[in-house]
C-alpha positions as CSV (number, residue, x, y, z in Angstrom):
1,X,-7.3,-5.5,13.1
2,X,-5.0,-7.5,15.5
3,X,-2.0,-5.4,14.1
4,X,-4.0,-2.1,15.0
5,X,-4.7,-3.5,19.1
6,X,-4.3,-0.5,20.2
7,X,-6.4,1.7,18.2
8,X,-9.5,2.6,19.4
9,X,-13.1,1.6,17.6
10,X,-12.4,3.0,14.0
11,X,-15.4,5.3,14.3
12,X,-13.7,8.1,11.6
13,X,-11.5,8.3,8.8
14,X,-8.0,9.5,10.4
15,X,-5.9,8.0,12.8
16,X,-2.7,8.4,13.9
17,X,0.8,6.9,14.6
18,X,2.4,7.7,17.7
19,X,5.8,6.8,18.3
20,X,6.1,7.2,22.3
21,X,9.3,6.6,22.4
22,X,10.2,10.1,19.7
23,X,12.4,13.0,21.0
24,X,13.4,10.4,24.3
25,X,10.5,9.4,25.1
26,X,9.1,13.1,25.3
27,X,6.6,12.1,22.5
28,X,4.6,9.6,24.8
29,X,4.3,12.0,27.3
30,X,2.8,14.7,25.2
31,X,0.4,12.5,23.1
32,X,-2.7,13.2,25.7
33,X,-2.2,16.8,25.2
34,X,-1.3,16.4,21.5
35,X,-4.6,14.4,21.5
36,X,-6.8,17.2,22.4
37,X,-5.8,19.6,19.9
38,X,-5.7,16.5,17.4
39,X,-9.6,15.9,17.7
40,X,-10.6,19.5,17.7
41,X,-8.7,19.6,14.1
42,X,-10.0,17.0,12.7
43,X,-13.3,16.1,14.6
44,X,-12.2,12.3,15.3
45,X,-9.0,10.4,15.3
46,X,-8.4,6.8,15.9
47,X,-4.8,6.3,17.5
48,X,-2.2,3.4,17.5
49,X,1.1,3.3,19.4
50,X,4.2,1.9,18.0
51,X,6.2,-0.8,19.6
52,X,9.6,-1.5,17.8
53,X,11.2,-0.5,14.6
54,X,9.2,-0.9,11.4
55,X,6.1,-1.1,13.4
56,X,4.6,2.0,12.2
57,X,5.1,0.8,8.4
58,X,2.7,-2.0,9.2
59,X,0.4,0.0,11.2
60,X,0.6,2.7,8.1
61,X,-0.4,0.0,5.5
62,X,-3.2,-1.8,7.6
63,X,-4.8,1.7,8.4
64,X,-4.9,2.3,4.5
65,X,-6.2,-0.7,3.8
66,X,-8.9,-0.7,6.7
67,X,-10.2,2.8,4.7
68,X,-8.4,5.5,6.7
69,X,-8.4,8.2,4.1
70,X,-5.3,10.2,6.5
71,X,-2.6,9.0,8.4
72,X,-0.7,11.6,10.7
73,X,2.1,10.3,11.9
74,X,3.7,11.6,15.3
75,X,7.3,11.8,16.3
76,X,10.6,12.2,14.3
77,X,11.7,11.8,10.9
78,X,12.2,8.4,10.9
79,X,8.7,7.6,12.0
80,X,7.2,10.2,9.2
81,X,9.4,7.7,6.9
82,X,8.2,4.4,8.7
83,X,4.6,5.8,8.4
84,X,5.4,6.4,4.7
85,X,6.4,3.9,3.8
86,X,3.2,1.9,4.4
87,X,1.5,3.8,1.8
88,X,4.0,2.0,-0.9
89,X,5.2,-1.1,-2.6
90,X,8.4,-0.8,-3.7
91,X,8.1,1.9,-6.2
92,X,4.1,1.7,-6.5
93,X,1.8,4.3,-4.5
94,X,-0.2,1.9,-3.3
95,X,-3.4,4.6,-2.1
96,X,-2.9,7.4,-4.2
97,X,-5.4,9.6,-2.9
98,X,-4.5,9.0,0.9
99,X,-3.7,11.9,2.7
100,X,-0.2,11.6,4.7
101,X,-0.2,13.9,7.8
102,X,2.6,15.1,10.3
103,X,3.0,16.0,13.9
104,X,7.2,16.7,14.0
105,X,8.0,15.2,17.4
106,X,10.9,14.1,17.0
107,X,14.1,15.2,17.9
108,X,15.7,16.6,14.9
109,X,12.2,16.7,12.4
110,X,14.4,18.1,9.2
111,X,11.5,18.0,6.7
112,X,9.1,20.0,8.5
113,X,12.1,22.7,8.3
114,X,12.0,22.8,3.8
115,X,8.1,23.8,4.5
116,X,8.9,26.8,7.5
117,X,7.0,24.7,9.8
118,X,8.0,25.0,13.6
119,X,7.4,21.9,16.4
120,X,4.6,23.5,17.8
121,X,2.0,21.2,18.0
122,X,-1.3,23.4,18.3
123,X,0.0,24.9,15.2
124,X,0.5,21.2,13.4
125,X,-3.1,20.1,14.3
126,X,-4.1,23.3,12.7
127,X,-2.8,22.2,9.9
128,X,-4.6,19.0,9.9
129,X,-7.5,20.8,9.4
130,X,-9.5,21.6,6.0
131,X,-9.0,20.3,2.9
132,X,-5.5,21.6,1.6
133,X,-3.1,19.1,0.4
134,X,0.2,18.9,-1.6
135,X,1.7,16.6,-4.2
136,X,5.0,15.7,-3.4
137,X,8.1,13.5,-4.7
138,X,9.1,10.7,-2.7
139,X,13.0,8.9,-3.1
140,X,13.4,5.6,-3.4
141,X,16.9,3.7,-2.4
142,X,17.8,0.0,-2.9
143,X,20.7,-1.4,-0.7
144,X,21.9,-3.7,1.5
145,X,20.9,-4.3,4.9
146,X,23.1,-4.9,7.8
147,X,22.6,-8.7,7.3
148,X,24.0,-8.7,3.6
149,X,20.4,-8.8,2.3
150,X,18.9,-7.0,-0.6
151,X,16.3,-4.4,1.2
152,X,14.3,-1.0,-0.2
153,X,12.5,1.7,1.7
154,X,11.5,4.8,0.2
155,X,12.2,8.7,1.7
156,X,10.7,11.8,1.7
157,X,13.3,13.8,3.4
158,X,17.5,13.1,2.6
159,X,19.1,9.9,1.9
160,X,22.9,10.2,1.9
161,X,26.3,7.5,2.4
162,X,29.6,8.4,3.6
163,X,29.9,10.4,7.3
164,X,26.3,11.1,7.1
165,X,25.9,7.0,7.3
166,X,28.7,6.9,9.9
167,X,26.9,9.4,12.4
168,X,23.5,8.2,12.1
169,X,24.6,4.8,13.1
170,X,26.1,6.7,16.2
171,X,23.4,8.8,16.8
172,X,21.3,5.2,17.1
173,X,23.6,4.0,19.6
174,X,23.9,7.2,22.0
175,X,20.8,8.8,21.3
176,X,20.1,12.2,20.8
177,X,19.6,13.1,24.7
178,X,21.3,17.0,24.6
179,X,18.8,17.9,21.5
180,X,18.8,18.3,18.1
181,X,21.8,20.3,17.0
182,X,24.0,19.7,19.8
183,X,23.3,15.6,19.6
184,X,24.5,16.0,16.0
185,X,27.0,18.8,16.2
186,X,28.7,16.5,18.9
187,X,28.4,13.0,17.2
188,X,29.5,14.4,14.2
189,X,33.1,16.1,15.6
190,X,33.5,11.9,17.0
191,X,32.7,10.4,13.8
192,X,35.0,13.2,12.2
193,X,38.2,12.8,14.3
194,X,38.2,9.0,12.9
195,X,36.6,9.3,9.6
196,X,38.8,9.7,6.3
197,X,36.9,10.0,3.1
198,X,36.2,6.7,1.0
199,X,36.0,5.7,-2.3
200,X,33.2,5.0,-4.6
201,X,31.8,4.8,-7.5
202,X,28.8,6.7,-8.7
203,X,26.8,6.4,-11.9
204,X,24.5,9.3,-12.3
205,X,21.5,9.1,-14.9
206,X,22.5,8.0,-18.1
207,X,26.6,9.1,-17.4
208,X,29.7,7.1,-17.3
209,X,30.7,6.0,-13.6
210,X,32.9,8.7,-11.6
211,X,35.3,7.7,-9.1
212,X,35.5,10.1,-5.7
213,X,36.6,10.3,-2.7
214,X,33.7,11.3,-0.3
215,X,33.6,12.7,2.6
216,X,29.6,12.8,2.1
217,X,27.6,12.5,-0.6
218,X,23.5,13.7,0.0
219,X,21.0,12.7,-2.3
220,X,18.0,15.4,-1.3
221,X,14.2,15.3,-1.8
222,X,13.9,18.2,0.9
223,X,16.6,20.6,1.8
224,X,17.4,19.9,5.4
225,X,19.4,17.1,7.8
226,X,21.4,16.2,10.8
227,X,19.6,18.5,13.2
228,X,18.9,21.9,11.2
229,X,22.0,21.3,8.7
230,X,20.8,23.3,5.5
231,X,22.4,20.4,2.8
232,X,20.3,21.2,-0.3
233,X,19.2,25.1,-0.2
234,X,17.7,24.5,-3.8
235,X,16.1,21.0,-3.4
236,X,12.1,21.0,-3.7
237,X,9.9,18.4,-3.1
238,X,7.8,18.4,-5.9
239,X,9.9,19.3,-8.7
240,X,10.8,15.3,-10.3
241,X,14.0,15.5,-9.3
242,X,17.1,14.8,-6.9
243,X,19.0,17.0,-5.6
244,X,22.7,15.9,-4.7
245,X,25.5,17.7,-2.6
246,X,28.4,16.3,-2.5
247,X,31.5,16.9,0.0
248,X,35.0,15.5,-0.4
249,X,38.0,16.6,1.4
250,X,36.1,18.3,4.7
251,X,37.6,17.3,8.1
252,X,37.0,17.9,11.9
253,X,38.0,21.5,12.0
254,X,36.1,22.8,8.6
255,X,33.2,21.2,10.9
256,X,34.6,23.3,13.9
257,X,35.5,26.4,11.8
258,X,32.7,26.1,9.1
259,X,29.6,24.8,10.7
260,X,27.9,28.4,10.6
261,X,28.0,27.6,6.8
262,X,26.4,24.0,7.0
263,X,23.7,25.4,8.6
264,X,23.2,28.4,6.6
265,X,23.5,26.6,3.4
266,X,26.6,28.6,2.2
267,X,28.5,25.6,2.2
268,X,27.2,24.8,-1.5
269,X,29.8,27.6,-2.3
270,X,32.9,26.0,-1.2
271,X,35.4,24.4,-3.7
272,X,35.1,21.5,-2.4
273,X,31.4,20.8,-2.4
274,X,29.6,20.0,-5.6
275,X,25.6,20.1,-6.1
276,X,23.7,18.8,-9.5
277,X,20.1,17.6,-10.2
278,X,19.4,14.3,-11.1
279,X,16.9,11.2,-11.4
280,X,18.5,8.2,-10.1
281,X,22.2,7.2,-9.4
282,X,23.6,4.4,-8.4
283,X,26.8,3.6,-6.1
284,X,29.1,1.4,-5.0
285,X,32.8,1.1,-3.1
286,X,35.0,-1.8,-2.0
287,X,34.6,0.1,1.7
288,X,32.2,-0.5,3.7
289,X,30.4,2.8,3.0
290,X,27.0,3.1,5.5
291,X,23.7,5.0,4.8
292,X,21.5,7.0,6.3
293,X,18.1,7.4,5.0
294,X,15.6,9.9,6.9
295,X,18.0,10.0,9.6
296,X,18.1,6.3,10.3
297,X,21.0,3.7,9.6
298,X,19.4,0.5,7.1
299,X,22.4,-0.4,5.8
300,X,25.4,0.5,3.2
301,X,26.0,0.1,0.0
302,X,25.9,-0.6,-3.4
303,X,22.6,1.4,-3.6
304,X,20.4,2.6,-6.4
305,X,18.4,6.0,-5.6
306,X,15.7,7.2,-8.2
307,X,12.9,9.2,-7.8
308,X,9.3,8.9,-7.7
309,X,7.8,12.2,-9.3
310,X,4.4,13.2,-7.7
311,X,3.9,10.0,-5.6
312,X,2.5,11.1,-2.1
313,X,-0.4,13.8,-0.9
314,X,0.9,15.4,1.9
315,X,-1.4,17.1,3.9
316,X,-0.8,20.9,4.6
């Protein structure tokens, strides 16, 4: 229980992960009124804070095995992915019937946007409340981390390599201080004025490897990333499947000219995008060619993505 130091006396069968520092630091600020609602939705919560990167992963995985039949996890994407990811193993569901939770937080909070939720959060502990759950797919992507080490994590939301890896590295390092859409919109149009497409090499299911030129290639449980951009219109979460858009040849001023169509989802209709369904890929470049899974950068590639079909109860 040292792990869990600042949880209160585990006196029900919930608790949740708060990352203070979500949407600036807005998160921390909110949790006492968050709290309120919280425990009038679900009678009793314990609560943990998080402290640095990864932290809610380990906080996720002792809860489970302390008993906690839910875990709600509160902030952004990438802590609904940390807080995930304790309920797995590599590929294996560890607690299969745990209930996963979310109070979107964060800054950008793409996944709540495939399931018409809002940021609300009177409306989120709402949710919380009953019995109502849903079976969902999680990703799963091995890579390499930025120390050259073989890593995993699973995802939930949108994995993707090419510009996509290039601006969430850059959205880590400025932070996402003018909001959502703008942070992105804006790191984007930097990231764009240097980036030039790259090379790689993509094996999908049981096909012969293809060699592209990318300027992004999305690998999509849910539909929805970089701050409200509608990547994967036809991606569901529970169908056992991968959804994959693919952009080659887009530059700084189709961003300019063509956002509108990014976030509209219309952008599956240009020439030079490509979507397809599949199980597992895997890809590789002699560029350094970074990541970004659930909004956060782990590392590059080569990476292998698959999916795990009906692997996480999500709590609606």
């Amino acid at each position: 229980m040292d792990r869990l130091r600042h949880m209160s006396a585990c006196n029900g069968n919930v608790i949740a992960i708060i990352n203070p520092a979500a949407a600036a630091g807005k998160t921390g600020k909110r949790w006492p009124r968050i709290r309120r609602f919280l425990n009038q939705s679900v009678n009793t919560c314990d609560e943990v804070l998080t402290e640095y990167p990864g932290h809610a992963t380990e906080l996720s995985r002792q809860a489970l095995r302390d008993g906690y039949g839910m875990v709600i996890a509160v902030g952004g994407d990438g802590t609904l992915n940390e807080v995930a990811g304790g309920f797995f193993e590599g590929k294996q569901a560890l607690f299969p019937d745990a209930l996963l939770g979310f109070i979107p937080q964060g800054t950008g909070s793409d996944f709540r946007r495939t399931f018409g939720m809002g940021t609300d959060w009177v409306e989120a502990c709402e949710r919380l409340s009953g019995t109502s759950s849903r079976t969902i797919d999680v990703g799963h992507v091995r890579f390499v981390d930025h120390y050259g080490e073989d890593a995993e994590r699973i995802f939930i939301n949108v994995a993707s390599f090419g510009c996509g890896g290039a601006v969430a590295k850059a959205v880590e390092s400025t932070g996402k201080r003018f909001g959502a859409r703008l942070s992105f919109a804006l790191t984007t149009l930097r990231t764009l004025l240097r980036y030039r497409d790259q090379p790689v090499g993509v094996t999908v299911d049981s096909r012969d490897t293809e060699n592209l030129h990318i300027t992004n290639y999305a690998v999509c449980n849910a539909q929805y990333f970089g701050g409200g951009m509608h990547v994967a219109p036809q991606a569901q979460v529970d169908d056992g499947q991968l959804n994959t858009t693919i952009w080659s040849g887009f530059n700084l001023w189709d961003f300019v000219l063509k956002q509108g169509q990014l976030y509209r989802g219309t952008h599956i209709n240009d020439a030079r995008t490509r979507t397809e369904s599949v199980r597992r890929l895997h890809a590789t470049s002699a560029d350094t060619v970074l990541l970004d899974v659930d909004g956060e950068n782990p590392g590059r590639l080569p990476a292998s993505f698959s999916i795990i079909p009906a692997a996480l109860r999500l709590k609606v």
